[in-house]
C-alpha positions as CSV (number, residue, x, y, z in Angstrom):
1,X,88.1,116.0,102.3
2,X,88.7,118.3,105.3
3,X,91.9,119.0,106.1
4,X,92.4,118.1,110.4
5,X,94.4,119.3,113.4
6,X,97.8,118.0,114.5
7,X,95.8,117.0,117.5
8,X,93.9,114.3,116.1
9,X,97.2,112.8,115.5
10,X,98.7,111.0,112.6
11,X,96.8,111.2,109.2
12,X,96.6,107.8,107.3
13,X,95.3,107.4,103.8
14,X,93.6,103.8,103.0
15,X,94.5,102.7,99.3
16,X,92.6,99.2,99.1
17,X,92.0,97.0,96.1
18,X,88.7,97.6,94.8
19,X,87.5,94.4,96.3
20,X,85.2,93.7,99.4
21,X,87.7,91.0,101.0
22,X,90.2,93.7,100.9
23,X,88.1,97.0,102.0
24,X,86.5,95.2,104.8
25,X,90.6,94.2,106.3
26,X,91.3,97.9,105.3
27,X,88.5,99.0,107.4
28,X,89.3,96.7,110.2
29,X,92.8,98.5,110.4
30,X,91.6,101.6,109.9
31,X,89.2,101.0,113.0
32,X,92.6,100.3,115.0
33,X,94.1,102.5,114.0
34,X,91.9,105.2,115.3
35,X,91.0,103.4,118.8
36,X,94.4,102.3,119.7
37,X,96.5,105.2,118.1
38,X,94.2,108.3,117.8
39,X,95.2,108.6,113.9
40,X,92.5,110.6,111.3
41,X,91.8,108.2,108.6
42,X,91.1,108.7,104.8
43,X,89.8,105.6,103.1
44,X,89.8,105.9,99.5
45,X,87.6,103.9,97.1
46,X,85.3,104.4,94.0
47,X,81.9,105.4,94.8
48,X,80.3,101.8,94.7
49,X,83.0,100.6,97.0
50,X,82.1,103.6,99.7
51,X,78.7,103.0,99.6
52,X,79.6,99.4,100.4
53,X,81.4,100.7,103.5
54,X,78.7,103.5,104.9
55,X,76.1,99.8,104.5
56,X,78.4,97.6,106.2
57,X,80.5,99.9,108.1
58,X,77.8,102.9,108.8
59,X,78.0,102.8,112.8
60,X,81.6,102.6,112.9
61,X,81.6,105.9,110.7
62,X,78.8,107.1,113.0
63,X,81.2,106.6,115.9
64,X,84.2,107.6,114.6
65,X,84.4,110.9,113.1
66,X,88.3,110.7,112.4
67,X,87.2,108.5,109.5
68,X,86.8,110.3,106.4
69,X,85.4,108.3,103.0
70,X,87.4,109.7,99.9
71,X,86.2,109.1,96.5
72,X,88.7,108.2,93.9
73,X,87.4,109.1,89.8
74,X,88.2,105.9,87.8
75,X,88.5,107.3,83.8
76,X,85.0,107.4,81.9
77,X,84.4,104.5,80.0
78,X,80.9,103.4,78.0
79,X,82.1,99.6,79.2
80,X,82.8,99.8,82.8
81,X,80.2,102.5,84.2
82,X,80.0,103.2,87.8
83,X,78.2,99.9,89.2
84,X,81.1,98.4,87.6
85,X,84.1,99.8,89.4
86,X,84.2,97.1,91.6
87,X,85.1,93.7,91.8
88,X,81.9,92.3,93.3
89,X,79.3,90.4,91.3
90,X,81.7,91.8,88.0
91,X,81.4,89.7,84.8
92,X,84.6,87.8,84.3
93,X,85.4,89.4,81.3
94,X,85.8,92.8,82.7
95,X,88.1,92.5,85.0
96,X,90.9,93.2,83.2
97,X,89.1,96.5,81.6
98,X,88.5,97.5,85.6
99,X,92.3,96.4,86.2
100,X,93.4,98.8,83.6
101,X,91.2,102.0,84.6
102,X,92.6,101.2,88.1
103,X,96.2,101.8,86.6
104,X,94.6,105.0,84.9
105,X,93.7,106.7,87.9
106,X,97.1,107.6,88.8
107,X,96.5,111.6,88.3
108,X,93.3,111.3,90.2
109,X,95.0,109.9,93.0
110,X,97.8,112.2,93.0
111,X,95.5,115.1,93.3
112,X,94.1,113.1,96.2
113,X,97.8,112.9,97.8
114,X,98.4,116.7,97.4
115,X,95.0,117.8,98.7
116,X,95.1,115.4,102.1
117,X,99.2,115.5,102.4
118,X,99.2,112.5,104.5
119,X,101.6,111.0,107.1
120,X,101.4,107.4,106.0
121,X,100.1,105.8,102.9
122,X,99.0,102.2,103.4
123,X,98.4,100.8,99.8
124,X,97.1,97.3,98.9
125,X,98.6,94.8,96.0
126,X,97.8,96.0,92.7
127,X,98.9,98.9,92.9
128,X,102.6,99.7,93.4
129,X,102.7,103.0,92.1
130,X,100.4,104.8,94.5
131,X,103.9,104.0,96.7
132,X,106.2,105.7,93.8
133,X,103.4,108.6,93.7
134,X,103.7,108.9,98.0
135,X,107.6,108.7,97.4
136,X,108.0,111.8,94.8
137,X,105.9,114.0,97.4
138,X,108.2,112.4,100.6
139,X,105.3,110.6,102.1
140,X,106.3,107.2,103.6
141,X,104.1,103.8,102.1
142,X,103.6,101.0,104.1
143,X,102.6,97.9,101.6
144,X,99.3,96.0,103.5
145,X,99.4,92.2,102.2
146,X,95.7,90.7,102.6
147,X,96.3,87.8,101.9
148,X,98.3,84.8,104.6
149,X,102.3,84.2,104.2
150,X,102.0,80.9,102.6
151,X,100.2,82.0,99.6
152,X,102.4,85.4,99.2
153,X,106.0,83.3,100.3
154,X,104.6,80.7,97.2
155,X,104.3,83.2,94.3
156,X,107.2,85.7,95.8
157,X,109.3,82.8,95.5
158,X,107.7,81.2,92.0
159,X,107.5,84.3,90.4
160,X,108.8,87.5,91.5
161,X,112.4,86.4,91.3
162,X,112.0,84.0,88.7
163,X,113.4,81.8,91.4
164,X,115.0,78.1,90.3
165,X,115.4,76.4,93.4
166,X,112.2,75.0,94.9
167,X,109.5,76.3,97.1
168,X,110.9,74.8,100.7
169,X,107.9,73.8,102.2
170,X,106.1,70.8,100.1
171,X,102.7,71.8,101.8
172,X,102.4,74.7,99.6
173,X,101.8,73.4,95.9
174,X,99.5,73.8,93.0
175,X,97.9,71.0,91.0
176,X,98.5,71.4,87.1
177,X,95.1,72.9,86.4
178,X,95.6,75.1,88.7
179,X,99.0,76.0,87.3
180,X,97.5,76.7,84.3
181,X,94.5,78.9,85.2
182,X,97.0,81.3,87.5
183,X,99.3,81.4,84.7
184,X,96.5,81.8,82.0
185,X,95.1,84.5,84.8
186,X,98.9,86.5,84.8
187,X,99.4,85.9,80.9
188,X,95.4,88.1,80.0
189,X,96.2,90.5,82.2
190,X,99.7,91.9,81.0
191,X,99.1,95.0,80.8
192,X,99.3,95.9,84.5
193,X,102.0,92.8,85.1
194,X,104.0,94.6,86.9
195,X,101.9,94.6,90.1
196,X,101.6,90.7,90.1
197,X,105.3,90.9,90.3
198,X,105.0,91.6,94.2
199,X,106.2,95.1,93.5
200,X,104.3,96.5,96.4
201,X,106.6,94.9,98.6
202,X,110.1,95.9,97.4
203,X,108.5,99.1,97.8
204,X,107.1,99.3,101.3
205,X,109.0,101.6,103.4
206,X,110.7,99.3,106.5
207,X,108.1,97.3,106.9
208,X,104.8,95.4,105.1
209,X,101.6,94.6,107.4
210,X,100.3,91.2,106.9
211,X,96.6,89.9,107.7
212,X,97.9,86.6,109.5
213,X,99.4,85.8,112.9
214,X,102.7,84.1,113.4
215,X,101.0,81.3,115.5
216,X,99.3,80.1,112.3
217,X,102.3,81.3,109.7
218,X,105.3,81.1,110.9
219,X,107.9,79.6,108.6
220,X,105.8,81.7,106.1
221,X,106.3,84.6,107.8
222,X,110.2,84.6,108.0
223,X,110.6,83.0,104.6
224,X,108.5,86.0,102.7
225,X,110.7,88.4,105.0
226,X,113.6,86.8,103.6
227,X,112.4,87.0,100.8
228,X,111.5,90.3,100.1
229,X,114.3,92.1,102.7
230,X,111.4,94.0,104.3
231,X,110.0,93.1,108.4
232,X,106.7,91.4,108.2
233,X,104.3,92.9,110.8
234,X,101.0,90.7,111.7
235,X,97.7,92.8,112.2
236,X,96.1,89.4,113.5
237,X,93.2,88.0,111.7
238,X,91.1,91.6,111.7
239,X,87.5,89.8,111.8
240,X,84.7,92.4,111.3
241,X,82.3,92.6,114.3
242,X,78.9,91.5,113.4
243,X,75.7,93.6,114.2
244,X,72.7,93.7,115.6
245,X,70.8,94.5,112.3
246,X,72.5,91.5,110.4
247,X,70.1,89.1,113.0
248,X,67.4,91.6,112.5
249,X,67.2,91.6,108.6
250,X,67.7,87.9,108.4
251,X,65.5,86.2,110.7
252,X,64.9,83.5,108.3
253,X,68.4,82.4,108.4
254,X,68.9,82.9,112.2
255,X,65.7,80.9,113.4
256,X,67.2,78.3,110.6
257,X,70.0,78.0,113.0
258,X,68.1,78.3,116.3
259,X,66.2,75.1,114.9
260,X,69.2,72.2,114.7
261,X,71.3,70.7,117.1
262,X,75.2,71.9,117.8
263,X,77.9,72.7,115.4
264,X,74.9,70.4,112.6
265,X,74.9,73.0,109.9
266,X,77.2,73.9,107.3
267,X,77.5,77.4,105.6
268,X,77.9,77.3,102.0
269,X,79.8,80.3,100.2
270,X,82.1,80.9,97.2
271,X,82.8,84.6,98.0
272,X,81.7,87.8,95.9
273,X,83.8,87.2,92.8
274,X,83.0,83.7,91.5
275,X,79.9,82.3,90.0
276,X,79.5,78.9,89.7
277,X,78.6,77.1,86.5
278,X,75.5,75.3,86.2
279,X,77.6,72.3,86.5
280,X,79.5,73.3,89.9
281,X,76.1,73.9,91.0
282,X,74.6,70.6,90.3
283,X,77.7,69.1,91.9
284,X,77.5,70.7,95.1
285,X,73.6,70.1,95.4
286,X,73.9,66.6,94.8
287,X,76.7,66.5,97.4
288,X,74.5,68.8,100.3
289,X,71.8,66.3,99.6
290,X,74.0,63.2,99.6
291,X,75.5,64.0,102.5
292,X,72.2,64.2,104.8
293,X,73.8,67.1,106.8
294,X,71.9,70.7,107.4
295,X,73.1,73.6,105.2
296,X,73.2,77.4,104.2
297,X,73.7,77.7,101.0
298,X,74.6,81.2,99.5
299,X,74.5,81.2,95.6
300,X,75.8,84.6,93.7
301,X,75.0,85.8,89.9
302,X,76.9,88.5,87.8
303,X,75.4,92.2,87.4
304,X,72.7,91.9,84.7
305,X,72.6,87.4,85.3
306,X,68.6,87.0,85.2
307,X,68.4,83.3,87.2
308,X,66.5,82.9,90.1
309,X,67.6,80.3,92.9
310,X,64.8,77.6,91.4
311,X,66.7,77.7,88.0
312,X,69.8,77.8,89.5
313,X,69.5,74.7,91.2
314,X,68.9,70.8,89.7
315,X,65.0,70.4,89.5
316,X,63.1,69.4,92.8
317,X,65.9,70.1,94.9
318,X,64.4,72.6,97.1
319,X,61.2,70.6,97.9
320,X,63.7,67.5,99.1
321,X,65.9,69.8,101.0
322,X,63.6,72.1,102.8
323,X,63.9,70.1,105.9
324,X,67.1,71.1,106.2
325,X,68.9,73.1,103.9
326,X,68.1,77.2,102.6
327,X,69.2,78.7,99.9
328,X,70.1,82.2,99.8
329,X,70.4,84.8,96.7
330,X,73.2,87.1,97.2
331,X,74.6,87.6,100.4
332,X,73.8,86.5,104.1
333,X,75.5,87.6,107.4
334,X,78.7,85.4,107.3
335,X,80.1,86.2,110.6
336,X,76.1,85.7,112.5
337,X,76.2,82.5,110.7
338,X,79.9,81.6,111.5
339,X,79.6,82.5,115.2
340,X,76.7,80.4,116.0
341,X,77.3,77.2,118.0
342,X,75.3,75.2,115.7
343,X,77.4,76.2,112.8
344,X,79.6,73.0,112.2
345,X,81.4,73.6,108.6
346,X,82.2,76.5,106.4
347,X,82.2,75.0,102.6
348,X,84.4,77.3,101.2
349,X,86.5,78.7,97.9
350,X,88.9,79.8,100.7
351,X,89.5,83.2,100.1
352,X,91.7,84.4,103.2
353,X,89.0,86.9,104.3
354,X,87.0,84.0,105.1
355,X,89.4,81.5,106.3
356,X,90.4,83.9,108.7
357,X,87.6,84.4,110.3
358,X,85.9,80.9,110.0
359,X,88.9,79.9,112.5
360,X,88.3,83.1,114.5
361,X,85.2,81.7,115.2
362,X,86.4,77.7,115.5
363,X,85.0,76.5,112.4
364,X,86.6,73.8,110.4
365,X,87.0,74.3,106.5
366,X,85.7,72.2,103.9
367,X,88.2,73.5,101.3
368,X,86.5,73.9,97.3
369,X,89.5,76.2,96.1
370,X,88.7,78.2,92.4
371,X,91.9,79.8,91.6
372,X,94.2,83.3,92.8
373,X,95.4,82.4,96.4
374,X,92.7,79.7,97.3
375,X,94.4,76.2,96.4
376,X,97.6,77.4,98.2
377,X,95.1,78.7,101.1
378,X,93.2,75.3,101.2
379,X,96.6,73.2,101.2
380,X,97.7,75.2,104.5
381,X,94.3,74.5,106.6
382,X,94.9,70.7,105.7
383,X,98.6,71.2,106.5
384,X,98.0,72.6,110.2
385,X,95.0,70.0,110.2
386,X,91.4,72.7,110.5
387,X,90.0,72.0,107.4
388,X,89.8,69.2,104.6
389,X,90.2,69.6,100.6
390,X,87.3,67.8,98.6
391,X,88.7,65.9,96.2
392,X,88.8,66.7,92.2
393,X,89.9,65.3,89.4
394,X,92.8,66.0,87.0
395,X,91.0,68.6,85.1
396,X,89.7,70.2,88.7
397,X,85.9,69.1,88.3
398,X,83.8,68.8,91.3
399,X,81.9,65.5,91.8
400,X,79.4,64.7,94.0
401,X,80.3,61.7,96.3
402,X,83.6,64.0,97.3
403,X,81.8,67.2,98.2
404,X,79.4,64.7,100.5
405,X,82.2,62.7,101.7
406,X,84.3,65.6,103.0
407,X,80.9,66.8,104.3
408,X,80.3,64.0,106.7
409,X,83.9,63.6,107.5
410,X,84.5,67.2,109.0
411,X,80.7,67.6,110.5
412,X,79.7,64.3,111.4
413,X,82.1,61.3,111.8
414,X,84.4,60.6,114.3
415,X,87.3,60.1,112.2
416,X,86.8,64.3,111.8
417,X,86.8,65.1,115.7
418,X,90.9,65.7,115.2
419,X,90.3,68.5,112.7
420,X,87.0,69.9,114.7
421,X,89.4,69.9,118.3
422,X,92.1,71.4,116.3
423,X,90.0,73.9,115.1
424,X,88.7,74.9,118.1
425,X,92.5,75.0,119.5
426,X,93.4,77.6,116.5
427,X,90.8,79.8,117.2
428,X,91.1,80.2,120.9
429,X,94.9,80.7,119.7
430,X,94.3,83.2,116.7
431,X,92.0,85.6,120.1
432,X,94.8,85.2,122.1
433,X,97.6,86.1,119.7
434,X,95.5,88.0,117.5
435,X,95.3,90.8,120.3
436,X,98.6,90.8,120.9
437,X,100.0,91.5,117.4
438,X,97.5,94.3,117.1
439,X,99.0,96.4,120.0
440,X,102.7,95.5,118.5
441,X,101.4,96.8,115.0
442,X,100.0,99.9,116.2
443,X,103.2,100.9,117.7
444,X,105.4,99.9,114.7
445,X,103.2,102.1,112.2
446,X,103.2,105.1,115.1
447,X,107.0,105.0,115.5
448,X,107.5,104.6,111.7
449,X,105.6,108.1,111.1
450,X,107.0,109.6,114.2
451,X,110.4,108.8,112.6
452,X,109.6,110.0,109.3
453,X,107.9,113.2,110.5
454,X,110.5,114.1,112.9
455,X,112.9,113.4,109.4
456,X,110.8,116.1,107.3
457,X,110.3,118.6,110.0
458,X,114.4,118.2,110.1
459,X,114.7,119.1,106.6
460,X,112.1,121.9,106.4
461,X,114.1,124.0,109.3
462,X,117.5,123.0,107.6
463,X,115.8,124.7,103.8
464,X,114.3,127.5,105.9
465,X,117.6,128.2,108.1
466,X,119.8,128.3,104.6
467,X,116.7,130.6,102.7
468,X,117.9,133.1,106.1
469,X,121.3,133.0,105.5
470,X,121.2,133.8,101.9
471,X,119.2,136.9,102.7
């Protein structure tokens, strides 16, 4: 942690969640902020989560040397060691336990805050009081929301102000299972509350970043500004170039694609948090091979979860398939497969990470929302009419003649052209715009530390002018 030269301009420190959909949008603005504005970054993670970035992120570091990894020390703790400080492939049952050494690291981030004394602080959701920590050592916070407006507008609204009056926008709604599993999900993790309660936002100094673009969010937009009193600044979608070595470590998958006709193949993936049960699974594999359409499918396992893809999968499947489908343990390049003309679907739990940049790319969305942010995600795309929700019933179980119907009906029929031209509209939309609310961002984060820097240099010479009179 080397300290740098006023030259080099601003110094930022990164604070992301210890998840990869909210490192890799962290990374993506750190990236801008470096190339459009000069600034020396700190990104600050647990050691799993920087290995993550020097893997995915290793010639961007090469490149830019004003980007510094910073290790944050989570407490010791015999049940979450070190391969567990992060969200990814984490057993459902420790994520509160990693929530609450989160909250713990408070001294180990303060010593961070001293050492690197900062311009800025850009912090992430769960974690309002690295802004109260910036505040006591006059270091401005800027909140950065990862997720869209409509999803953060919903639950500001529904739960940070205990408001009575209804969400405005009927879009924007969660079924009663749903409603149950969020507030089970607030209700087990009550000991750090107090971030759910949109915190991070009340305190953002001036203004709160947001990973959306007012083309697609709009109404959102000015309804969570009104919300929470604070500007709203889009950073556009950030989608993470892909590389060369993704194509060159999966061949397999890229000559796959190579193989079948235009926009033919769906991508299949559920994120890196969520494992589907065997019955989930079975669903969706009768539904890829009900609906006669060309697939990649990616299927995840928790640390320590011995199943290979055969036993993951209903018996035979594979040999009926092969034709046209692959499945894929782990992880496969997303954006390679997403950018590929004959990429036609994304089947998808609709994190925002991925949303984002399946309409980047001009992808419809077959919608299979889990929980957190995804249902209200999945109700927007059908709302603005890119994507389609498969169908469940009242207790939120997949079935199989849905998952094939919405299949065909985005990829295939012609009833699904509207949502595959409207698609194609967003995306050319979300480039367009995208790029323009970058530029605008950068210049509202460099005149908010210019402002507050030209503030603390005003107060230093007004302490060190009375210290000479007093002599």
């Amino acid at each position: 942690m080397e300290e740098t030269s006023e030259s080099s301009g601003f110094k930022v420190l990164m604070f992301p969640w210890l998840a990869h959909g909210h490192i890799s949008p962290f990374m993506e603005l750190s990236k801008l902020l470096f190339t459009k504005k000069n600034c020396h970054i700190y990104f600050c993670s647990t050691k799993i989560n920087l290995n993550f970035v020097k893997e995915n992120f290793g010639e961007t570091l090469s490149n830019h040397h004003s980007i510094e990894l910073v290790e944050l020390h989570l407490p010791d703790s015999p049940a979450l060691p070190p391969q567990y400080q992060t969200t990814k492939n984490l057993p459902p049952h420790l994520m509160s336990k990693l929530m609450i050494a989160f909250q713990m690291a408070k001294s180990s981030f303060s010593i961070i805050l001293n050492h690197l004394s900062p311009d800025l602080l850009i912090f992430d959701s769960f974690q309002s009081w690295a802004s109260l920590l910036a505040a006591e050592k006059n270091i401005p916070a800027v909140h950065f929301a990862t997720s869209g407006a409509a999803t953060a507008s919903f639950f500001y609204h529904m739960y940070a102000h205990n408001c009575s009056d209804e969400y405005p926008f009927s879009s924007i709604f969660l079924m009663d299972y749903e409603a149950r599993k969020f507030q089970a999900l607030v209700d087990s993790n009550k000991a750090v509350a107090e971030d759910y309660a949109f915190r991070s936002f009340d305190l953002s100094s001036e203004i709160v970043l947001i990973k959306t673009c007012r083309e697609l969010e709009k109404k959102y937009l000015d309804h969570l500004s009104y919300l929470c009193g604070k500007e709203l600044v889009c950073v556009g979608p950030l989608v993470q170039e892909s590389n060369s070595q993704e194509e060159d470590n999966h061949t397999d998958i890229i000559n796959f694609l190579n193989s079948k006709n235009q926009a033919s193949v769906i991508y299949v993936s559920f994120g890196s948090e969520y494992f589907l049960s065997e019955e989930e699974r079975e669903e969706i594999a009768h539904g890829l091979e009900l609906s006669n359409v060309n697939f990649i499918w990616v299927i995840r396992f928790p640390v320590g979860q011995k199943l290979t893809i055969e036993e993951a999968v209903p018996k035979g499947f594979l040999e009926r398939v092969k034709s046209r489908g692959i499945v894929v343990d782990g992880w496969a390049p997303q954006g390679k497969i997403l950018e590929h003309e004959n990429t036609g679907g994304f089947l998808s739990h609709c994190g925002w990470s991925s949303v984002m940049e399946s309409l980047h790319f001009g992808v419809p969305v077959i919608a299979m929302p889990i929980h957190l942010d995804q249902p209200t995600n999945a109700r927007l795309l059908d709302e603005i009419g890119v994507g389609m929700e498969v169908l469940r019933d009242e207790n939120g179980k997949m079935n199989r003649g849905n998952v094939a119907n919405a299949i065909k009906m985005v990829v295939l029929e012609k009833d699904g052209e509207e949502i595959r031209g409207k698609t194609r509209e967003m995306s050319q939309k979300l480039r367009l715009k995208g790029a323009e609310e970058e530029v605008e961002a950068m210049e509202k984060i460099w005149n908010l530390c210019s402002k507050y820097k030209e503030a603390r240099n005003g107060k230093e010479t007004e302490i060190e002018q009375q210290e000479q009179a007093s002599r």
